[in-house]
C-alpha positions, 0 to 999 in steps of 0.5 A, spaced: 483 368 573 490 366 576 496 370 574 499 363 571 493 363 566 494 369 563 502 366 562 499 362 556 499 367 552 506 366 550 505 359 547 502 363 541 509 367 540 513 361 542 510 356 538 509 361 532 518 362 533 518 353 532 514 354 525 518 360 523 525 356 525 522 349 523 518 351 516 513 345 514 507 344 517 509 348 522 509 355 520 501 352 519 499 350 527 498 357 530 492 358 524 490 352 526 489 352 532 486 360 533 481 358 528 480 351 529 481 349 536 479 355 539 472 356 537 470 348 538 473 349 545 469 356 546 462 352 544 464 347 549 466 351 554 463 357 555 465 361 560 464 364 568 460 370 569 464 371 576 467 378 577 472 380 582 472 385 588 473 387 594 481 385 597 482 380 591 481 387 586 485 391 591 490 386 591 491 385 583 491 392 582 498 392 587 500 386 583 506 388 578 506 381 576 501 383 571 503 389 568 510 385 567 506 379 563 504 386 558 511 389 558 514 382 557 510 381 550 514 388 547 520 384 546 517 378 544 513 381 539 519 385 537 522 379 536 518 375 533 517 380 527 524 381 526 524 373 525 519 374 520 523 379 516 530 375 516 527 367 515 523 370 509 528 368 504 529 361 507 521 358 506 517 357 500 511 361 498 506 356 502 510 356 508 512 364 508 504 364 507 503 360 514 508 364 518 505 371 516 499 369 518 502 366 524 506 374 526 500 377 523 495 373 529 501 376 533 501 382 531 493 382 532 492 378 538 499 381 541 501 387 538 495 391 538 491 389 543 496 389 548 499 395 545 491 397 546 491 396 554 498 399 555 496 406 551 490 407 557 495 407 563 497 414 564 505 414 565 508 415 559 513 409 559 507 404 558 504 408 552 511 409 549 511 401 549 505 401 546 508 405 541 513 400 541 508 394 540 503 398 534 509 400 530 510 391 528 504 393 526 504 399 521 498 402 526 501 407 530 495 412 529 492 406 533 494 410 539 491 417 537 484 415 534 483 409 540 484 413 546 481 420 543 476 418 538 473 412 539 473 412 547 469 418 545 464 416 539 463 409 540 456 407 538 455 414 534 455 415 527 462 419 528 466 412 530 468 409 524 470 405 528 463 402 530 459 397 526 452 399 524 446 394 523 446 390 516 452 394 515 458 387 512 465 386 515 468 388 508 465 394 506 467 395 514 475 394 513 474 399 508 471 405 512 474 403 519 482 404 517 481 410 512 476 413 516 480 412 523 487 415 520 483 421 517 481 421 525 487 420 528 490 426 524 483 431 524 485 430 532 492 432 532 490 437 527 486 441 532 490 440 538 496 443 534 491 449 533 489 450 539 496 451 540 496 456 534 500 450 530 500 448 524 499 440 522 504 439 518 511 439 523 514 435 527 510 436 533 504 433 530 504 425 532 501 423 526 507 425 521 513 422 525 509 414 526 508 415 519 516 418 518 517 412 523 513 406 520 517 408 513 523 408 516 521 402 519 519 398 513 525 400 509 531 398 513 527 391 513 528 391 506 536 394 506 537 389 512 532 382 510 531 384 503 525 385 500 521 379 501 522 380 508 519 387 508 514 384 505 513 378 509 512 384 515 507 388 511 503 382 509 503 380 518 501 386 519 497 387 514 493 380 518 493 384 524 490 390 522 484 386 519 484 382 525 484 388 530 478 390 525 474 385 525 474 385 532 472 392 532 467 390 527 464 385 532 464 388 539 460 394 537 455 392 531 449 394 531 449 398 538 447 405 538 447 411 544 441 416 544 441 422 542 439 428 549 435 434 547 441 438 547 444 435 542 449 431 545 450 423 547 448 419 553 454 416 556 457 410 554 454 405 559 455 397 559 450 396 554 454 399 549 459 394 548 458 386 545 461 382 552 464 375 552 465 371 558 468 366 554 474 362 556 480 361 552 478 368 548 479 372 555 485 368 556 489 369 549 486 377 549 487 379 556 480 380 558 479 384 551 472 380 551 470 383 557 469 390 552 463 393 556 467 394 562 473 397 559 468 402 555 465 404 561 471 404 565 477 405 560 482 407 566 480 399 569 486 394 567 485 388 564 485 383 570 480 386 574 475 387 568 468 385 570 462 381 567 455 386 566 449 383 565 446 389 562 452 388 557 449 384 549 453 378 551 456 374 544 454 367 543 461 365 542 468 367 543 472 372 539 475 365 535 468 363 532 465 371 531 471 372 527 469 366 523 463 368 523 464 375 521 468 373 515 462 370 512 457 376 512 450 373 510 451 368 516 453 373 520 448 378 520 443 371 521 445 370 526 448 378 530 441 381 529 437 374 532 442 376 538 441 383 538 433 383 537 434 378 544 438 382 547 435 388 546 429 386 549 432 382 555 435 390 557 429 393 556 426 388 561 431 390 567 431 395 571 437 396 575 442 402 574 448 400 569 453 404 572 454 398 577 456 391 577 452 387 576 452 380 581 456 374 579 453 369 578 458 362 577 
């Protein structure tokens, strides 16, 4: 897709600053819109499986302009949660519920995800935003456990991060955060061994995000009162479990086998849940397009691919949300989806380590 597109995404944050500033109904649009537009549009119109490739790959890999569109969403982000925490006060309980939900769509969509894409370059100045971006969120182990532990447990029973068949998104909430903070510090824990150190220091990322993240949420408080602290708490608390459902969604019920010697196949496209769904890849900067960037994580945003030996979603991420919320219906309808796919991949013969055509 065009660099402009992409740009829309800020209409989300933008319009999440009128309900803020205005109160009212307004606080309610982006909700509305996420979980009500969206999901229609996706039915209506599904999406293309075109890839990019060859100089029009090479040349958005050159493009500045689309790592400044992630860069950007760092001080809006920012912004918008510190917005939160100082409008808290002035907007009553319905409204004040309308506008965490907006920040909290913000945190998700924005501030994890990005923070998501981010924490994958190799320079330190991008993770250091990611950082940045996850601690809106009071999510920062996100960085740890992402990048070290699920990238290398996907679709094994070690990812808590990975939704088993049958399993329902509630119980999955439960075992998905505890289980990757668990993760994410069992990980440092062993790097600092390895070093001959102890857990508990400063050199340990897990104590200084958790020392940050309280330090974070109690100048809220000095500084925004109470309300507005927990104002944060609660849009973060959204984005968490938003992060989580989609976690919940882009991985169910798929599974890698195990080799004779004890290890686990490669990950590999079929892997991952894919969507080629417009507006969802628009708004999460291609995060639907999830088996390439698990089987290549180091491939950005904009030129992740389309695989046809990927499960695809029968809508985008707005409806599977939805969906997910409602577990019997969910599962209904997930393992109808898997039974096909898995026996539309089973009949295919090509390699899955390279891209499949493009069909338009």
């Amino acid at each position: 897709m065009p660099l402009l597109v992409y740009a829309l995404v800020y209409l989300v944050p933008a319009f999440t600053f009128v309900g803020l500033y205005a109160g009212g109904v307004w606080t309610w649009v982006i909700p509305a819109v996420i979980f009500g537009l969206v999901p229609v549009l996706e039915l209506l119109f599904p999406g293309a499986r075109v890839n990019v490739g060859g100089v029009t790959e090479a040349a958005r890999r050159a493009d500045p302009r689309f790592d400044a569109l992630l860069v950007g969403v760092v001080p809006v982000q920012v912004a918008l949660v510190l917005t939160l925490a100082g409008r808290a006060n002035a907007l009553v309980g319905w409204e004040l519920a309308g506008a965490f939900a907006s920040v909290g769509i913000c945190c998700g969509a924005l501030g994890i995800n990005v923070a998501h894409e981010l924490g994958h370059r190799a320079d330190r100045g991008h993770q250091r935003l990611a950082k940045v971006l996850l601690l809106t969120s009071l999510y920062q182990h996100f960085f740890i456990e992402h990048n070290r532990g699920h990238h290398a447990h996907v679709a094994t029973p070690n990812d808590p991060a990975s939704a088993r068949r049958g399993e329902a998104l509630y119980p999955f909430w439960a075992r998905s955060v505890v289980g990757g903070w668990l993760s994410a510090w069992r990980i440092e824990a062993e790097r600092l061994a390895r070093g001959g150190h102890g857990a508990w220091s400063f050199a340990n990322e897990m104590v200084v995000f958790g020392l940050v993240q309280v330090a974070f949420v109690a100048a809220l408080a000095l500084i925004a009162g109470p309300r507005g602290a927990l104002a944060v708490v609660a849009a973060a608390t959204v984005g968490v479990l938003l992060l989580e459902t989609v976690n919940y969604v882009e991985h169910y019920g798929l599974s890698r086998e195990r080799l004779p010697d004890g290890r686990w196949e490669r990950v590999r496209p079929a892997h991952s849940w894919t969507s080629d769904h417009l507006v969802s890849r628009v708004l999460l900067f291609e995060l639907t397009r999830h088996a390439d960037h698990h089987a290549h994580p180091g491939r950005p945003y904009a030129v992740l691919r389309h695989f046809d030996d990927a499960p695809s979603l029968p809508t985008g991420y707005a409806g599977m949300v939805l969906l997910a919320l409602c577990p019997p219906l969910f599962r209904l309808l997930m393992d109808r989806q898997l039974a096909r796919e898995s026996t539309r991949l089973s009949q295919r013969t090509s390699p899955m380590a390279a891209p499949s055509p493009s069909p338009a």
